[in-house]
Residue, then its C-alpha position, 0 to 999 in steps of 0.5 A: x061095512x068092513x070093505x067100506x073100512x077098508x077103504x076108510x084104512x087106504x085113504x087116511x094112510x095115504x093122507x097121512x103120508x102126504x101130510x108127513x112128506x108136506x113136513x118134510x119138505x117144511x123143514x127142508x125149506x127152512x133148512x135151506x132157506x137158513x142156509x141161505x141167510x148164511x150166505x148173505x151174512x157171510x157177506x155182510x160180515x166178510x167171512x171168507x171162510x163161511x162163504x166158502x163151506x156154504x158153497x158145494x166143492x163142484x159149484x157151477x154157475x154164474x155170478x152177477x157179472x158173469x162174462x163165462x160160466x164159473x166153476x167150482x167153489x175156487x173159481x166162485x171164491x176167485x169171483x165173489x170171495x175178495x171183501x174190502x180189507x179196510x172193512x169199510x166197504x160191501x153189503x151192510x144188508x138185504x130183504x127177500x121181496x121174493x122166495x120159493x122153491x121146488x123139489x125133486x127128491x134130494x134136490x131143490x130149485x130155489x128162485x128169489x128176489x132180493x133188495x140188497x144195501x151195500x157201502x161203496x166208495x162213491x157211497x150207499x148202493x142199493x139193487x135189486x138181484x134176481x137168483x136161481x139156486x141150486x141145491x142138493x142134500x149130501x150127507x143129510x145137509x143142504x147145500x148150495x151146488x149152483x146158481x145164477x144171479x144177476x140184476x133185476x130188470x129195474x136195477x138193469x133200468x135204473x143203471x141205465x138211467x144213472x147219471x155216473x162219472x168217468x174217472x181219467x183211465x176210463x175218459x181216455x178210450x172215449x177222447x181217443x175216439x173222439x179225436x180218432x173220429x176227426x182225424x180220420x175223417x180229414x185224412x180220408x181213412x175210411x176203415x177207421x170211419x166205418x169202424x167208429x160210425x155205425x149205420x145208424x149215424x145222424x148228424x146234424x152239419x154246420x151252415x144252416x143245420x144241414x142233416x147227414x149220414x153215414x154214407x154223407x159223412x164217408x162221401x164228404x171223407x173221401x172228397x175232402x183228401x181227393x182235393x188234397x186237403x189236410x188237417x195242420x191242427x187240431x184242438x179241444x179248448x174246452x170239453x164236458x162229459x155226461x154219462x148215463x149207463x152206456x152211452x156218453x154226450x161229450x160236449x166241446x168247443x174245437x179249433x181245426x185248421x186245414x190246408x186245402x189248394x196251398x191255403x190254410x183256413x181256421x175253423x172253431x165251433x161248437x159241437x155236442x157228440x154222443x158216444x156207445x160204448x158197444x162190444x168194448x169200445x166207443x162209438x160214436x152215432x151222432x153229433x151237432x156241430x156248429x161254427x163260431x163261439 
């Protein structure tokens, strides 16, 4: 009996100190979840300060965006820490649609998706990031030592279908490659096509929809300056863009006049272009072209 006591006396000090560590990690998940909602406010209202006290000296991570690794709560500062100084524009708001975390002893791994509104120039914005904190207990507070937040695969999706305008900065790049397009083409340069054209080049020809490649484009290139021929004039009466994430359909009618043999002919047409931007720059994988208005 009194073994059997004993026994009675071991199991229920071991439940009992689990259900008080099960207490514990309670109110440290709501510690840090607290603390978290701080970090959303002080976005929301703009509290540099805030942001900057919830955030560990030796911060490391990476931030939606992140072209490299960021370190410290300077370097964190420098990439998220600018609010709007009007006032008008940044977060107005978030909803967790996601939330747990682990522990192992004086740290947490956090992981949790959330919706978040925002006012922007061009109007409401709305996204959804998917975030993996970091935290440690120092000084018997949680606070958040790193993180890792990027787009959520539906925004990432959502992006890439939107439909967005260039301003005129940002059109430049794009018609200067188109135009590089032509020019070297007519000019026989060959490094500039092969750097402009990727492998996968498709392009429908005028004169009854002739289908074409990479390899055909870069052969017509070479015959056409082997005969001497030369481009005197090119122009784009007219061109329309349409872009949707990465890439671009540029839409123009053309006037081009050549000098083949001592003669000169004029050609005009339509033509419909897609352009990627890809590692930084415009490329250009198709195009439909016709002759005539």
């Amino acid at each position: 009996m009194l073994k059997r006591f004993a026994w009675f006396s071991i199991a229920a000090f071991f439940l009992l100190g689990a259900a008080a560590a099960e207490e514990d990690r309670a109110a440290d998940r709501a510690a840090i979840r607290a603390h978290i909602d701080r970090i959303f406010q002080a976005f929301i209202h703009k509290d540099a300060a805030e942001l900057r006290a919830t955030h560990a000296p030796n911060w490391l991570g990476y931030l939606e965006g992140s072209n490299t690794m960021i370190h410290g709560v300077d370097g964190y500062m420098n990439a998220s820490g600018h609010f709007d100084p009007t006032g008008q524009y940044g977060m107005t708001g978030y909803k967790m649609r996601e939330f747990d975390m682990i522990f192992q002893g004086d740290a947490a791994f956090v992981a949790f998706v959330a919706e978040v509104e925002a006012k922007t120039p061009a109007g409401p914005l709305q996204r959804t990031l998917r975030i993996t904190d970091f935290y440690t207990r120092q000084n018997g507070d949680w606070i958040q030592t790193g993180s890792d937040t990027e787009l959520h695969p539906e925004s990432v999706e959502a992006q890439q279908q939107a439909f967005r305008t260039l301003s005129d900065s940002q059109k430049k790049p794009l018609l200067e490659a188109r135009e590089a397009v032509w020019r070297a083409w007519f000019a026989g340069d060959r490094a500039t096509l092969e750097k402009l054209l990727p492998e996968e080049l498709l392009t429908m020809e005028p004169g009854g929809g002739n289908w074409g490649n990479r390899q055909a484009v870069l052969d017509g290139s070479a015959r056409f300056a082997a005969a001497g021929g030369k481009l005197v004039r090119l122009e784009f009466p007219k061109t329309e863009i349409q872009v949707y994430g990465s890439t671009a359909i540029v839409y123009s009618n053309y006037v081009c006049e050549v000098e083949q043999a001592g003669k000169r002919e004029v050609n005009s047409g339509r033509v419909t272009e897609v352009f990627v931007h890809r590692h930084g720059a415009w490329v250009n994988p198709s195009w439909h072209m016709d002759r005539g208005n």
